[in-house]
C-alpha positions in Angstrom: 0.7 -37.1 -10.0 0.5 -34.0 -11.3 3.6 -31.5 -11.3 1.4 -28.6 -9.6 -0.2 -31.4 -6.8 3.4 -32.8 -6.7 4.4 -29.0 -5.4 1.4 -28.6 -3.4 2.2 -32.1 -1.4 6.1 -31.2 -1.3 5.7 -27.9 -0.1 2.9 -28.9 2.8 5.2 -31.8 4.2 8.0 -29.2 4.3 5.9 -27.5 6.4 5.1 -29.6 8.7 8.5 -31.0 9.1 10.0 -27.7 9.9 12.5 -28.0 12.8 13.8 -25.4 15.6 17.3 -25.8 17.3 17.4 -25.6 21.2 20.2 -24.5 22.4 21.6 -28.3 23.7 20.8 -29.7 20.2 23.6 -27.1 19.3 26.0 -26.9 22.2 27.0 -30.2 24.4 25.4 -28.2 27.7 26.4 -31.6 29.4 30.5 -30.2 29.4 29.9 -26.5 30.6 32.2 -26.9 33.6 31.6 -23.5 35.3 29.3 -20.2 34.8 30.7 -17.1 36.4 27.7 -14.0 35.7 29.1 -10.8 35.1 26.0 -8.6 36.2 24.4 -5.3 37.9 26.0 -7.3 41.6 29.4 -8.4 40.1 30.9 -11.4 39.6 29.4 -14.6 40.9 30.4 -18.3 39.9 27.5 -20.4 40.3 26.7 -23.0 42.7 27.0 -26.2 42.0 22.9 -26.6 41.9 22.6 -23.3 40.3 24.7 -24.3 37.3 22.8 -28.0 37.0 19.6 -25.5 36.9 21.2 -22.5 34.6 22.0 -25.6 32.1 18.9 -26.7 31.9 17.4 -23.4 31.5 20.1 -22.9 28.7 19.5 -26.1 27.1 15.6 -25.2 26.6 16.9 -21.8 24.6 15.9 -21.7 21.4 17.8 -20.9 17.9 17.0 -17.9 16.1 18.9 -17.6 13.0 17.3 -14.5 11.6 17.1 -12.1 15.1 19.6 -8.9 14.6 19.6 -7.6 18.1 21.6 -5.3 20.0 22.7 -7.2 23.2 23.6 -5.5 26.3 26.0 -5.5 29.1 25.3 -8.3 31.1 26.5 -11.5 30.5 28.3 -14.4 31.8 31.4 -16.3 30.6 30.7 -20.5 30.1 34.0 -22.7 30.9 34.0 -25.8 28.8 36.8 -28.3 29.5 39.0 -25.1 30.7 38.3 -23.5 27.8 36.0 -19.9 28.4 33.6 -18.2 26.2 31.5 -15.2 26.2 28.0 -14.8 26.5 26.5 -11.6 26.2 22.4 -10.4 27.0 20.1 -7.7 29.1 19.3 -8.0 32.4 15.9 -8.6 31.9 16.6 -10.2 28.7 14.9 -12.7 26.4 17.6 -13.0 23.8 21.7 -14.3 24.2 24.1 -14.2 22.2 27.2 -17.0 22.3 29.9 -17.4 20.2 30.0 -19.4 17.3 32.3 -21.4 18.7 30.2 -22.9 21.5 28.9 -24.9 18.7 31.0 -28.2 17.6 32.4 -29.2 14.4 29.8 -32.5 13.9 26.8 -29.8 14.5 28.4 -27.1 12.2 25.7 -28.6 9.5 22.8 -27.7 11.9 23.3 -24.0 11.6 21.2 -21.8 9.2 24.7 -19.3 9.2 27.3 -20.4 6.6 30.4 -21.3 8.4 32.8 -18.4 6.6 31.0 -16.3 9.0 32.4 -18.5 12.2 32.8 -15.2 14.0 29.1 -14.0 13.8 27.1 -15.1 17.3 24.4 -16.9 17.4 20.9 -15.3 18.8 18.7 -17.6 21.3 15.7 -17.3 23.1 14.7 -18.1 26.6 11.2 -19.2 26.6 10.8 -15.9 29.1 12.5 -13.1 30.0 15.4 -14.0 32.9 16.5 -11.8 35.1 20.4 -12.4 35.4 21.1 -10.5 38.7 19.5 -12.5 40.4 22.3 -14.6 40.6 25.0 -13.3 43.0 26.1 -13.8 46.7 24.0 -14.2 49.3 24.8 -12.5 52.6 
């Protein structure tokens, strides 16, 4: 084959083998314990069916390497095995931010962000904007 088809070929199955990151392919959502929301109502630990449902709406986030956004105010703190980290987004937000952290050592490989920058935190999108105050107490 020729060098120039060769590129052609390499390049098109490149492109069609291009893979994006969910949030679980990342983070073991399996072991977040607890979600407390820090929001516009206060603080509120989720239920026990609204964290099964917040997981999977945070499992189906996906990776974006290359978003620089400004994050807001709201956000929640994730407890994995007693261990609490900070998540950070708008309240009608698309985008959240997590620390670096959140990610384990065998999936290290998976992110597009060198690891000498294990402080930076990592941008996802939800597939639509979520409205985080609506989680508090009910009266």
């Amino acid at each position: 084959m020729h060098p120039p088809v060769l590129l052609f070929v390499l390049l098109t199955l490149s492109a069609c083998t291009a893979h994006e990151d969910r949030f679980r392919d990342l983070v073991e959502v399996d072991t977040i314990d607890a979600v407390v929301l820090h929001n516009n109502r206060g603080d509120y630990r989720l239920t026990r069916e609204e964290l099964r449902r917040f997981k999977g709406v945070l499992g189906d986030m996906w990776y974006r390497p290359q978003a620089d956004l400004k994050m807001g105010t709201i956000g929640f703190s994730l407890y994995i095995q007693g261990q609490q980290y900070e998540a950070v987004s708008r309240t009608h937000g698309r985008y959240l931010s997590v620390p670096h952290q959140l990610v384990p050592p065998a999936k290290q490989h998976l992110l597009a962000r060198p690891s000498s920058q294990a402080d930076a935190p990592l941008i996802f999108e939800f597939d639509s904007a979520v409205n985080l105050d609506n989680y508090h107490a009910r009266r």
